[in-house]
VMD Tcl script that draws the C-alpha trace (Angstrom):
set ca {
  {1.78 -45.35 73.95}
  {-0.18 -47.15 71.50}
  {-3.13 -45.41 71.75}
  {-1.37 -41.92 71.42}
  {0.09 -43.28 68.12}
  {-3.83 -44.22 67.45}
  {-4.95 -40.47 68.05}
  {-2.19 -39.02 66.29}
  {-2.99 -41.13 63.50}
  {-6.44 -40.33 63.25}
  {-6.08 -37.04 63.42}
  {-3.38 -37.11 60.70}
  {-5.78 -38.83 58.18}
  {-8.89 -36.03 59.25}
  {-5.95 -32.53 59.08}
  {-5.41 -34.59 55.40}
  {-8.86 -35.05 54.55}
  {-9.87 -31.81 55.51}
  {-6.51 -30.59 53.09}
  {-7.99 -32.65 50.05}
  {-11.44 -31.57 50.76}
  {-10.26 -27.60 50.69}
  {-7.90 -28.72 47.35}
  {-11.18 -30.23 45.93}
  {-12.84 -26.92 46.64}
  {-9.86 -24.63 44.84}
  {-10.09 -27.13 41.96}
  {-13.45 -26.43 41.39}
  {-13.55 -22.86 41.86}
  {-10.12 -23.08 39.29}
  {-12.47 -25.41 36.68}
  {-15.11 -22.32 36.66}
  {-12.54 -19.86 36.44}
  {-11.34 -21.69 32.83}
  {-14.61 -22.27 31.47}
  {-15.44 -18.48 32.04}
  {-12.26 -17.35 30.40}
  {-13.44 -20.07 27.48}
  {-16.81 -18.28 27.19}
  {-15.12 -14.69 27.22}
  {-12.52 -15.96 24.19}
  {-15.21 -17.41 22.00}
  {-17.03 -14.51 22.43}
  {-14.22 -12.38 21.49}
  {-13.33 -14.58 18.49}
  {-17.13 -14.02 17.48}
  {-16.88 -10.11 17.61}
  {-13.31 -10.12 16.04}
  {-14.92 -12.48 12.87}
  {-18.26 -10.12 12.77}
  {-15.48 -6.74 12.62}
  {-13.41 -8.71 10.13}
  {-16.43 -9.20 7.83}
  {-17.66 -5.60 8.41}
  {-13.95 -4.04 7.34}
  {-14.20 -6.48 3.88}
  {-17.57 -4.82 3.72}
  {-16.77 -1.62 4.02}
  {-13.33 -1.33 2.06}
  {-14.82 -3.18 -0.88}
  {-13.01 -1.53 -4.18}
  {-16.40 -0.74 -6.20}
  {-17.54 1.22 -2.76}
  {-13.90 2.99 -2.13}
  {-14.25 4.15 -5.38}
  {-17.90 5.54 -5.18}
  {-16.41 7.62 -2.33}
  {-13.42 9.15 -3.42}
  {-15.80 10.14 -6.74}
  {-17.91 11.29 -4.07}
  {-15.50 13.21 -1.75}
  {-13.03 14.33 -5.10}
  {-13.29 17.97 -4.55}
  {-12.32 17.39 -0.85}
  {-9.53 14.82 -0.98}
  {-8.58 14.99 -4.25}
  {-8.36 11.26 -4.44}
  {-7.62 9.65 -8.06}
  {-9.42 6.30 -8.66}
  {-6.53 3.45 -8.44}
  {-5.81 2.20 -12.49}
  {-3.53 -0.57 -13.25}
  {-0.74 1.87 -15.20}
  {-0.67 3.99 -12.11}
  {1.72 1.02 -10.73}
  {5.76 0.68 -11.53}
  {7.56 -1.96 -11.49}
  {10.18 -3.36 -9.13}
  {13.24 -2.40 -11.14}
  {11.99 1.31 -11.16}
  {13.00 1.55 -7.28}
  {15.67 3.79 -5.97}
  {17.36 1.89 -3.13}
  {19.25 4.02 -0.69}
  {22.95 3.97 -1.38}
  {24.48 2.24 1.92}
  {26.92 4.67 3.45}
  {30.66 4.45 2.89}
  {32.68 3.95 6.10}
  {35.52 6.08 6.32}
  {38.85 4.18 6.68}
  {40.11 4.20 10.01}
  {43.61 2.49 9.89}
  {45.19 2.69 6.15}
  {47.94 -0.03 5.05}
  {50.42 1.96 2.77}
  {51.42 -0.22 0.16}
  {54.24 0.14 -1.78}
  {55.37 -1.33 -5.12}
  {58.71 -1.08 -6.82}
  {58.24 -3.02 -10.08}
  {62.61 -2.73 -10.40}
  {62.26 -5.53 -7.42}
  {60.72 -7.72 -9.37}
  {63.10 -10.44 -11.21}
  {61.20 -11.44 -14.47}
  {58.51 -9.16 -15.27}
  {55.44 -10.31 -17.81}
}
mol new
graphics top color blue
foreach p $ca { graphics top sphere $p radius 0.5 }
foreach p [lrange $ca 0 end-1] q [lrange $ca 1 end] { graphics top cylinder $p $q radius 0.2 }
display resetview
């Protein structure tokens, strides 16, 4: 009896080894995986910074305006001045819609029922 306790034992420590060995393996292969996906988001936050930079470049106001002088007869683009702006207070806001009553309260006031008026 003892020895099939033995045998069972040692073959409970080699199905456990051979569990953490295959465990090791996935934590590896998992390890990789996130250092790819590292490498693959730095490289997109390097491409998103260089497109950044190039849309600063391009809309740059002295270079905007070049074009629309450029392009006038085409677009019919006005250069941007600073009295072409309003201010705040010159805003129409949207009226908010009235909403229509749905059950009414009739009052009624008899100022003879009242014992001391002002």
């Amino acid at each position: 009896m003892r020895s099939f306790l033995y045998v069972m034992a040692a073959f409970v420590v080699m199905a456990l080894g051979f569990w953490a060995y295959q465990e090791n393996y996935k934590t590896q292969q998992a390890i990789k995986d996130v250092r790819g996906l590292h490498a693959q988001i730095g490289a997109a936050h390097e491409r998103l910074g260089m497109l950044r930079a190039e849309w600063a470049y391009l809309n740059r106001p002295d270079r905007l305006a070049d074009l629309a002088e450029l392009n006038f007869d085409r677009l019919g683009l006005l250069p941007l001045m600073p009295d072409a702006f309003g201010a705040v207070d010159q805003i129409i806001y949207p009226i908010p819609p009235i909403s229509p009553i749905i059950n009414p309260i009739e009052l009624s006031f008899d100022p003879a029922d009242v014992e001391n008026p002002l």
